[in-house]
C-alpha positions as YAML, in Angstrom:
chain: A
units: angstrom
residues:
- id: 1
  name: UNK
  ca: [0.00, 0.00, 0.00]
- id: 2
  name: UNK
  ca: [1.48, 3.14, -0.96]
- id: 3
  name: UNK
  ca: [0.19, 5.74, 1.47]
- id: 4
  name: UNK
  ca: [0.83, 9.77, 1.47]
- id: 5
  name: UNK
  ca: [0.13, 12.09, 4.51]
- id: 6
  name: UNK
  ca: [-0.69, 15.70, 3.88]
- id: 7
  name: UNK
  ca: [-1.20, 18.52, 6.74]
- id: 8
  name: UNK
  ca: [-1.77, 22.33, 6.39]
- id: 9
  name: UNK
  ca: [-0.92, 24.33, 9.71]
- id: 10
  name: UNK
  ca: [-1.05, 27.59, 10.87]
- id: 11
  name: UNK
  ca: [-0.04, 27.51, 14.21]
- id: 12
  name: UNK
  ca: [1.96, 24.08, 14.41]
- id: 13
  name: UNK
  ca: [-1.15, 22.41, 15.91]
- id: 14
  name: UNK
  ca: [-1.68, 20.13, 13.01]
- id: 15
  name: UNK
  ca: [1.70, 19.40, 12.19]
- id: 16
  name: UNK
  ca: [2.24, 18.18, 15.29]
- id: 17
  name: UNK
  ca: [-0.36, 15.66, 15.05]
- id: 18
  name: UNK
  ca: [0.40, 14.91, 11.29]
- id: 19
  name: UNK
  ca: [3.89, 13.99, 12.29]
- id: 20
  name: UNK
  ca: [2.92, 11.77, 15.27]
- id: 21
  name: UNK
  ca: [0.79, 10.09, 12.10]
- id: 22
  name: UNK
  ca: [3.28, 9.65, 9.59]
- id: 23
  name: UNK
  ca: [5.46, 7.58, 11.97]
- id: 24
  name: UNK
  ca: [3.11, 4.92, 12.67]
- id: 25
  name: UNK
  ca: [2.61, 4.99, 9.23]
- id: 26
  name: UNK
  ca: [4.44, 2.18, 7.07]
- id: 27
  name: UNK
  ca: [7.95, 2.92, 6.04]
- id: 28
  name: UNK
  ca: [7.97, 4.84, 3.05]
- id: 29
  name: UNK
  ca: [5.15, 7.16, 3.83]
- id: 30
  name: UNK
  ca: [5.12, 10.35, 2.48]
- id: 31
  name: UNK
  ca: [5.08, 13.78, 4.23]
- id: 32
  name: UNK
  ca: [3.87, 17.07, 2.71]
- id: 33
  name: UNK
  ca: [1.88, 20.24, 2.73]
- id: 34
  name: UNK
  ca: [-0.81, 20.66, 0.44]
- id: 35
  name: UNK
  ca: [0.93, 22.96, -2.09]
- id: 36
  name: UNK
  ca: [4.18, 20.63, -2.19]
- id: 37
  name: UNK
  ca: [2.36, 17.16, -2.73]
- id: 38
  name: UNK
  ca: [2.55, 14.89, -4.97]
- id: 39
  name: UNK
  ca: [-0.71, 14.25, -6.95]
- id: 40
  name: UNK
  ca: [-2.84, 11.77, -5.37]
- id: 41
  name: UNK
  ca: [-3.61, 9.65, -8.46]
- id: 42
  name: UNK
  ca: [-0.61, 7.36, -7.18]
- id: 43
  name: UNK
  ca: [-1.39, 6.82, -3.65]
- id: 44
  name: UNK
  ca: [-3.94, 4.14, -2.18]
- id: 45
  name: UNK
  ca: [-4.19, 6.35, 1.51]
- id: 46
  name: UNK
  ca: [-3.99, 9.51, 1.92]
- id: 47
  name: UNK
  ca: [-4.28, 11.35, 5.88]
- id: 48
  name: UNK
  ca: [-5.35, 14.76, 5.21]
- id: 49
  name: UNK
  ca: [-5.08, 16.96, 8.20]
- id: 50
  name: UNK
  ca: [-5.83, 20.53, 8.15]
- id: 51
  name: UNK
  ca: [-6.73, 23.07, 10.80]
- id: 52
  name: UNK
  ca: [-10.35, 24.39, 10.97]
- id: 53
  name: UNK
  ca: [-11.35, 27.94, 9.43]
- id: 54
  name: UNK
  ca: [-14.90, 29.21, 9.93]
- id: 55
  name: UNK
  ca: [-16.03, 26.04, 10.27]
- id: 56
  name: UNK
  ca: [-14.34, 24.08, 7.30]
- id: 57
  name: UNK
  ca: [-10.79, 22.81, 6.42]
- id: 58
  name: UNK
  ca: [-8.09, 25.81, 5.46]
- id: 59
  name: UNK
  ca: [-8.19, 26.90, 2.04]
- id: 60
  name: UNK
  ca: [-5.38, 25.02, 1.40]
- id: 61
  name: UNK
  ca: [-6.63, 21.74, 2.42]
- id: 62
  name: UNK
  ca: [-9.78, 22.43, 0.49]
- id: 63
  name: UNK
  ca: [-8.09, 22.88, -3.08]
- id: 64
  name: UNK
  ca: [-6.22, 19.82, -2.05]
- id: 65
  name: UNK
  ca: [-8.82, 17.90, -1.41]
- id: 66
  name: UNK
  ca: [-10.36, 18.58, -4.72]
- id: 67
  name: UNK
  ca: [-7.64, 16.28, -6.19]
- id: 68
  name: UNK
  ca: [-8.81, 13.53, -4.46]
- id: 69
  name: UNK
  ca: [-10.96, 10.90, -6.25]
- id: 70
  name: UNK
  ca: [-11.40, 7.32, -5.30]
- id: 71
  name: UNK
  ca: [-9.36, 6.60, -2.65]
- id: 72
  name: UNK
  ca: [-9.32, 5.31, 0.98]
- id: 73
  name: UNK
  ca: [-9.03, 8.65, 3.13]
- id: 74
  name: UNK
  ca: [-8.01, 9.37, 6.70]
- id: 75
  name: UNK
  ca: [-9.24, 12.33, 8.35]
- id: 76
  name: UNK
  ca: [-7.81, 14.35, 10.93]
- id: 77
  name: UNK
  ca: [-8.45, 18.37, 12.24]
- id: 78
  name: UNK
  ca: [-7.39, 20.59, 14.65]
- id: 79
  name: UNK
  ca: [-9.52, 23.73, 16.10]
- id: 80
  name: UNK
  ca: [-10.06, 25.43, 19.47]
- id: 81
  name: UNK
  ca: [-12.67, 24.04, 20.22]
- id: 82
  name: UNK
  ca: [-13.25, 20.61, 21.76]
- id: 83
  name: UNK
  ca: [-13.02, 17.64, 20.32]
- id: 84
  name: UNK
  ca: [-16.20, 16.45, 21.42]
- id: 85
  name: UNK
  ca: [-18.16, 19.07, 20.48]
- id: 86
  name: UNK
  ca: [-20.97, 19.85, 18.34]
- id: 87
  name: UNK
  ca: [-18.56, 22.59, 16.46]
- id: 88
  name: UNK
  ca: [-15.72, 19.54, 15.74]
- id: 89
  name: UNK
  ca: [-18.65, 17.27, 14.58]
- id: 90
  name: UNK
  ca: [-19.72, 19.79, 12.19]
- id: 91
  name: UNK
  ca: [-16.69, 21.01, 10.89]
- id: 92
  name: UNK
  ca: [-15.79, 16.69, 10.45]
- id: 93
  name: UNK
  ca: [-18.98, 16.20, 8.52]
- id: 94
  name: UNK
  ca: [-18.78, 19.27, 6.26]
- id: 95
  name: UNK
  ca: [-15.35, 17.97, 5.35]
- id: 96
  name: UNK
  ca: [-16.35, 14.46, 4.94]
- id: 97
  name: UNK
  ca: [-19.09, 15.74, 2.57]
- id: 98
  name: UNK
  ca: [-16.81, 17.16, 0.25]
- id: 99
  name: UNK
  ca: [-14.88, 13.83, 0.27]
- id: 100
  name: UNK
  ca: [-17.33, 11.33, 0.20]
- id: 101
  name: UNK
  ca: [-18.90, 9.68, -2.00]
- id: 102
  name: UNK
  ca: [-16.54, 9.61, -4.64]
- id: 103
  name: UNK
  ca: [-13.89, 8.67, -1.67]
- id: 104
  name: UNK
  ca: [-14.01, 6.53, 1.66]
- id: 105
  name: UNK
  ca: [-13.05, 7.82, 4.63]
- id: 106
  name: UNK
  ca: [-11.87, 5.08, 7.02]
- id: 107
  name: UNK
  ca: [-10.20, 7.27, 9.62]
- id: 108
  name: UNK
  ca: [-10.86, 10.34, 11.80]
- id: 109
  name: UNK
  ca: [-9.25, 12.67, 14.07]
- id: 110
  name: UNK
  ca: [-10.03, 15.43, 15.82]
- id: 111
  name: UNK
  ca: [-7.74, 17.39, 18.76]
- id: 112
  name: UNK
  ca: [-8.08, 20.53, 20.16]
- id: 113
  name: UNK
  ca: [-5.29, 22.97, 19.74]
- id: 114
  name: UNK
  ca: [-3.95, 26.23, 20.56]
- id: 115
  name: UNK
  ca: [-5.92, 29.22, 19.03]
- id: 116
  name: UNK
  ca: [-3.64, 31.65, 17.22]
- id: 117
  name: UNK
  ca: [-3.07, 34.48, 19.00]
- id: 118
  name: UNK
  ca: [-4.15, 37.05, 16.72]
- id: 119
  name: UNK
  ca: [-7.43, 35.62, 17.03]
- id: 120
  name: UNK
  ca: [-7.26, 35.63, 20.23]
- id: 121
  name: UNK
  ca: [-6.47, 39.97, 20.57]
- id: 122
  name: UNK
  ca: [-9.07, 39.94, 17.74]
- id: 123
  name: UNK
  ca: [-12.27, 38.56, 20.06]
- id: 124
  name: UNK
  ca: [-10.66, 40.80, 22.94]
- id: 125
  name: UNK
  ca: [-10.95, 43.91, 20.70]
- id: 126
  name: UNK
  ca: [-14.30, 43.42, 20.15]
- id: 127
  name: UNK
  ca: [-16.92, 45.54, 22.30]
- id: 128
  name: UNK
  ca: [-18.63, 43.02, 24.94]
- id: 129
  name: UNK
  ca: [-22.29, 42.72, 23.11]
- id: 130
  name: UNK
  ca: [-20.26, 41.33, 20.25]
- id: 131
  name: UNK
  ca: [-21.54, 37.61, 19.50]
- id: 132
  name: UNK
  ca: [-17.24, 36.88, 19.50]
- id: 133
  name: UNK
  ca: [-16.14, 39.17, 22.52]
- id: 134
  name: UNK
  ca: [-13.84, 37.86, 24.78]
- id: 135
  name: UNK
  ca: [-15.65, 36.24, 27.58]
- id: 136
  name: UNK
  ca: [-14.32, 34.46, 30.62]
- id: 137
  name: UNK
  ca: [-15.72, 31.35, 29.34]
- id: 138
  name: UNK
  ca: [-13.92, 31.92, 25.92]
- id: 139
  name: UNK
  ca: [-10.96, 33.22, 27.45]
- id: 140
  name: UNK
  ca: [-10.93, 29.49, 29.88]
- id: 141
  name: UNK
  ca: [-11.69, 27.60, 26.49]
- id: 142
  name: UNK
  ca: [-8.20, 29.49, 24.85]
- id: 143
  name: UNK
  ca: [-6.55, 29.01, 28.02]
- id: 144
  name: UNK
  ca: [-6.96, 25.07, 27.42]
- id: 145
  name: UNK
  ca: [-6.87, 24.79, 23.65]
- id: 146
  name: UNK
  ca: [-3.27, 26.36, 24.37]
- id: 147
  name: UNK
  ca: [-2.10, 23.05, 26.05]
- id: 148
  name: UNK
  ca: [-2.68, 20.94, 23.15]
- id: 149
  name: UNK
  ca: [-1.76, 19.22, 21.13]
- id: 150
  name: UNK
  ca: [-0.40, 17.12, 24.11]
- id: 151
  name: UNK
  ca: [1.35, 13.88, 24.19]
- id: 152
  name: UNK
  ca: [-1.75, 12.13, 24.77]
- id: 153
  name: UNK
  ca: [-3.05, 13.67, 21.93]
- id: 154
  name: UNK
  ca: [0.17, 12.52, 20.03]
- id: 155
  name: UNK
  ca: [-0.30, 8.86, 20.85]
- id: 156
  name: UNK
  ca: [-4.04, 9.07, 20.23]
- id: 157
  name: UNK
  ca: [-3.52, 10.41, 16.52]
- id: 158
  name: UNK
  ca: [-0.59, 7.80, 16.14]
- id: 159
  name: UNK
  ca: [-2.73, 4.67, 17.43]
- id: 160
  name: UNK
  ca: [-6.05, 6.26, 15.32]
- id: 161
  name: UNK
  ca: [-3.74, 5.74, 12.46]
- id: 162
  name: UNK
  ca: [-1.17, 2.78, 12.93]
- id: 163
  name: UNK
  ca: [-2.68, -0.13, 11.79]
- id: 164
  name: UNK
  ca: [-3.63, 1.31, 8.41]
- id: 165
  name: UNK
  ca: [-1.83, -1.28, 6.69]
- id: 166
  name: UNK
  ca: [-2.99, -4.33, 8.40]
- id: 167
  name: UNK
  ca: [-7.07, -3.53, 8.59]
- id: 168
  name: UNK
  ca: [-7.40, -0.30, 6.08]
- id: 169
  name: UNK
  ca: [-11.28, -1.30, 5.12]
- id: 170
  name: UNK
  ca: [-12.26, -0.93, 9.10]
- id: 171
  name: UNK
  ca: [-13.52, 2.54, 10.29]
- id: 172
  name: UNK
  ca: [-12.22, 3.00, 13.91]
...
């Protein structure tokens, strides 16, 4: 199985987790942003990890994953908020719906991860009857995005993803 992993990052988040990824990936693997990677027409897998914008994949990761057409696909993301919740499931699916059905997506990821700091000043700029002012709620949920990626969330991505090899028609 030839496999290829591909990660856009803004703030090192996803990079993180795409290189925890590629090493429990078989030997030969590839590694690559979205603008450097090789055309997916000669892969089999392909992890595409990207960090979330407004509620989608990066621009990046979207043109990217325009290129992809009938192949076995491993999701992962990265955002501020958390993993679990409605926001990550619906940034997940609206990806997945761009893949899928012309794809299968047999893998997914999501971590929380530190919120770049401009957009943090941003929601504190912003007078408090703003639907984004800073909060104290919003300012606890940057306060823990900034701790991950962790190394739990390391070996979670790596163990989400090791195996692809051995068992790469069963969903985990």
């Amino acid at each position: 199985m030839k496999a290829l992993v591909v990660y856009s990052s803004r703030t090192g988040n996803t990079e993180k987790i795409a290189r925890a990824i590629h090493a429990a990936m078989p030997r030969g693997t590839g590694l690559a942003g979205p603008r450097d990677a090789p055309d997916p027409e000669g892969f089999d897998f392909i992890a595409l990890g990207f960090w979330v914008d407004k509620g989608n994949a990066d621009a990046q990761s979207l043109e990217y994953i325009k290129k992809i057409r009938e192949k076995k696909v491993g999701l992962f993301m990265t955002l501020g908020a958390r993993p679990d919740s409605e926001h990550a499931k619906k940034c997940m699916n609206s990806v997945k719906a761009l893949l899928e059905p012309r794809n299968t997506v047999i893998r997914e990821f999501v971590c929380q991860g530190k919120i770049d700091p401009a957009l943090t000043k941003m929601f504190e700029s912003f007078p408090a009857d703003h639907p984004h002012a800073m909060t104290d709620e919003r300012r606890a949920r940057h306060e823990e995005a900034a701790k991950h990626p962790d190394e739990n969330d390391l070996a979670r991505a790596a163990a989400c993803f090791e195996n692809i090899a051995v068992e790469p028609e069963n969903p985990r």
